[in-house]
C-alpha positions in Angstrom: 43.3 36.1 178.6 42.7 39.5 180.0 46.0 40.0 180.9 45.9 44.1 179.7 49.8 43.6 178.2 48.4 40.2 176.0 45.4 42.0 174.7 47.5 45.1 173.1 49.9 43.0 172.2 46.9 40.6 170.7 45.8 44.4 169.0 49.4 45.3 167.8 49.5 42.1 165.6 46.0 42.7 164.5 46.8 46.0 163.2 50.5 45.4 161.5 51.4 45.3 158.0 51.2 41.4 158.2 48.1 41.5 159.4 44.6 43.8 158.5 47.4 46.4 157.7 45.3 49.5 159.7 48.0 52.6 159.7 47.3 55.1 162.6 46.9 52.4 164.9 50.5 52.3 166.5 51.4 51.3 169.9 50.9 54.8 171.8 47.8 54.8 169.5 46.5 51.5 171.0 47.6 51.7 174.5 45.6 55.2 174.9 42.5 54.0 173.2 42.7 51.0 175.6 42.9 53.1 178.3 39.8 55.0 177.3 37.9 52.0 176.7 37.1 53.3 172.9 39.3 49.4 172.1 38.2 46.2 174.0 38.9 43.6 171.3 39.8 43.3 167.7 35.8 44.3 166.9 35.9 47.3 168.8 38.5 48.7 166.0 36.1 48.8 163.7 33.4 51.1 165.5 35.9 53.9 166.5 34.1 56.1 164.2 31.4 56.6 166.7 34.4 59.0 168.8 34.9 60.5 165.8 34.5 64.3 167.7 35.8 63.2 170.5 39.0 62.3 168.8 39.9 66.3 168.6 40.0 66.5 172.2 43.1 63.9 172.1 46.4 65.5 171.7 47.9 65.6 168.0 44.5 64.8 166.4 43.1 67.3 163.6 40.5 66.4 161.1 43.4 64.9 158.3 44.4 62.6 160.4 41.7 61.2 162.3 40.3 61.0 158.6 42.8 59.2 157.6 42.4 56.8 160.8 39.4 56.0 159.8 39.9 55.7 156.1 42.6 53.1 157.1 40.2 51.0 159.4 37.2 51.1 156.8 40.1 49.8 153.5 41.4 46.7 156.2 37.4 45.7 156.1 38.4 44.2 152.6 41.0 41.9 153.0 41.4 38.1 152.5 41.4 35.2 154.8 45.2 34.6 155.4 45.3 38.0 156.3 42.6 37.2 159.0 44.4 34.4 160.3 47.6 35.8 160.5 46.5 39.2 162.2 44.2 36.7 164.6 47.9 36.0 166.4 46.9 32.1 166.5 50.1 29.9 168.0 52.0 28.5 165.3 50.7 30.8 162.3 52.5 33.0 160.1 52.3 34.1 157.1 52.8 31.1 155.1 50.9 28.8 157.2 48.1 31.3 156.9 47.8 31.1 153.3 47.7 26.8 153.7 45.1 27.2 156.2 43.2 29.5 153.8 43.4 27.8 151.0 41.9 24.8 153.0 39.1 26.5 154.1 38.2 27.8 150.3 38.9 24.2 149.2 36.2 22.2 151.9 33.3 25.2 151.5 30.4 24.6 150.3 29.5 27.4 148.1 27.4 29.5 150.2 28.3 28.7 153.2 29.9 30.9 155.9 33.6 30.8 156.7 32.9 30.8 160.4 31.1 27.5 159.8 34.1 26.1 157.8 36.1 27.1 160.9 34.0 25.5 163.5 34.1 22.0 161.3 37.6 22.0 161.2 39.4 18.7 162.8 42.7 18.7 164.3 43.0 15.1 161.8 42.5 16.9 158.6 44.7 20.0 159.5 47.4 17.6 160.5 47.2 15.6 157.1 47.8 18.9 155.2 51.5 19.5 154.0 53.6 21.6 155.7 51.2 21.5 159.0 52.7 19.7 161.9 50.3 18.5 165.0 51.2 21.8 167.1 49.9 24.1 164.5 46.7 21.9 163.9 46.0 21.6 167.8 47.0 25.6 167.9 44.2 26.3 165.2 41.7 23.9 166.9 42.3 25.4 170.3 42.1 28.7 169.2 39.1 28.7 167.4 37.3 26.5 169.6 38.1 29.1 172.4 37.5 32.3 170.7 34.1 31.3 168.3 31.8 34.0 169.1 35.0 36.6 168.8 35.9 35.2 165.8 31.8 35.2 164.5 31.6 39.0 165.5 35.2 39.9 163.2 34.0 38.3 160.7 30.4 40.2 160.2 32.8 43.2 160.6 35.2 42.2 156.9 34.5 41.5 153.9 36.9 38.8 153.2 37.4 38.0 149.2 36.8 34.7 148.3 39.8 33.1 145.8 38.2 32.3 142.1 40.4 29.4 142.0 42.7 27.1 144.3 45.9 25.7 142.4 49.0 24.7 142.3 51.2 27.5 140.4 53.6 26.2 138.0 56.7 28.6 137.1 60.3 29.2 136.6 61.1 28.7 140.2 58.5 25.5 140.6 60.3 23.4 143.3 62.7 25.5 144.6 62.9 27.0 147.9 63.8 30.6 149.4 64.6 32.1 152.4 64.7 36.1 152.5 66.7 37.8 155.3 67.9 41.6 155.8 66.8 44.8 154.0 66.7 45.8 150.7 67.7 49.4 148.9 64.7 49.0 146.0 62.5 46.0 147.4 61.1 44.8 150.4 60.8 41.3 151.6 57.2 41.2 151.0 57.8 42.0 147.3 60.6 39.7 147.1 57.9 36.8 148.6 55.5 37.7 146.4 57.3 37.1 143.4 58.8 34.1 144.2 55.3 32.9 144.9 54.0 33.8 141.8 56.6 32.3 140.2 56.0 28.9 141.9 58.5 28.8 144.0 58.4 28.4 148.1 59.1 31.1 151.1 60.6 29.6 154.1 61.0 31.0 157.0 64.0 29.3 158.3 67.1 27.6 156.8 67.7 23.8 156.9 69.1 21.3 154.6 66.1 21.3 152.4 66.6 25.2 151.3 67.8 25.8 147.8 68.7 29.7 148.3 69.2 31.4 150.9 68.4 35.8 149.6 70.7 38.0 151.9 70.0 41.5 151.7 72.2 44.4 154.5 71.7 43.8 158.1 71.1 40.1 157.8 
């Protein structure tokens, strides 16, 4: 666990789009900081302001775009809980399992209670009962948690993490059907692509098997 190459690459998925989405915190960005000890852990992101002058020793830093660095970090504060999840680098958990796991959580907590809670209550039993969960993922998220609680407790003070008004099913034109999306795309990304199938009912998968209805191909496939 304190392998220095594991923790940045721990901080690179943290930071990516897929994740809290935090621009200004690239690889040469991240390896540095580490180095000056201004990063430790995912929490430590979120108090970077305090270098703030110190930040103008560094070369390539002027006041737009360590502003901007710290703009980005305080806008990933408000994100959701797949986000979380995904960004948290837990084995087995991408982006679609993020949002089952999410939804999950939302649908078991009580109304005030707090998400870490939620997280410490979970049971490898009821994640594995869940569609689209298989026991590897359930033991990954049970593992993980169970060894990372007070990290996870300290993140989570650190967001504010929107809570859904509603769990349901969406029903649409593409209700039923499948999709995988591979390659690039002149006037859409991927992302964009997922999102509307999602919204449209339809489901992303990340791989092709005999159960895919369409398979999207966009250049470079």
């Amino acid at each position: 666990p304190h392998c220095p190459a594991k923790i940045q690459g721990q901080l690179e998925m943290f930071v990516w789009k897929q994740g809290l989405n935090i621009d200004g915190l690239w690889v040469k960005q991240l390896e540095l900081f580490l180095e000056l000890w201004w990063i430790t852990d995912f929490v430590s992101i979120f108090h970077l302001a305090k270098y703030r002058e110190q930040f103008f020793t560094l070369e390539g830093y002027k006041e737009k775009s360590v502003n901007n660095l710290l703009e980005s970090i305080e806008k990933s504060r408000h994100t959701t809980l797949d986000r979380v999840l995904v960004a948290l680098w837990i084995p087995q958990v991408g982006k679609k399992t993020g949002k089952i796991v999410a939804e999950y959580i939302f649908s078991i907590r009580e109304e005030t209670e707090e998400i870490i809670h939620v997280l410490n209550r979970l049971t490898y039993e009821a994640l594995e009962t869940i569609y689209d969960i298989g026991p590897e993922t359930a033991q990954s998220v049970i593992d993980y948690v169970e060894e990372n609680q007070v990290l996870i407790e300290r993140l989570l003070h650190e967001l504010d993490i929107a809570t859904p008004l509603k769990i349901e099913k969406v029903w649409g034109i593409l209700n039923g059907k499948s999709f995988c999306v591979t390659g690039s795309f002149d006037a859409i990304s991927r992302d964009e692509i997922h999102e509307f199938i999602e919204k449209n009912g339809g489901e992303v998968r990340t791989s092709v098997s005999g159960k895919l209805d369409y398979l999207i191909v966009g250049e470079n496939a």
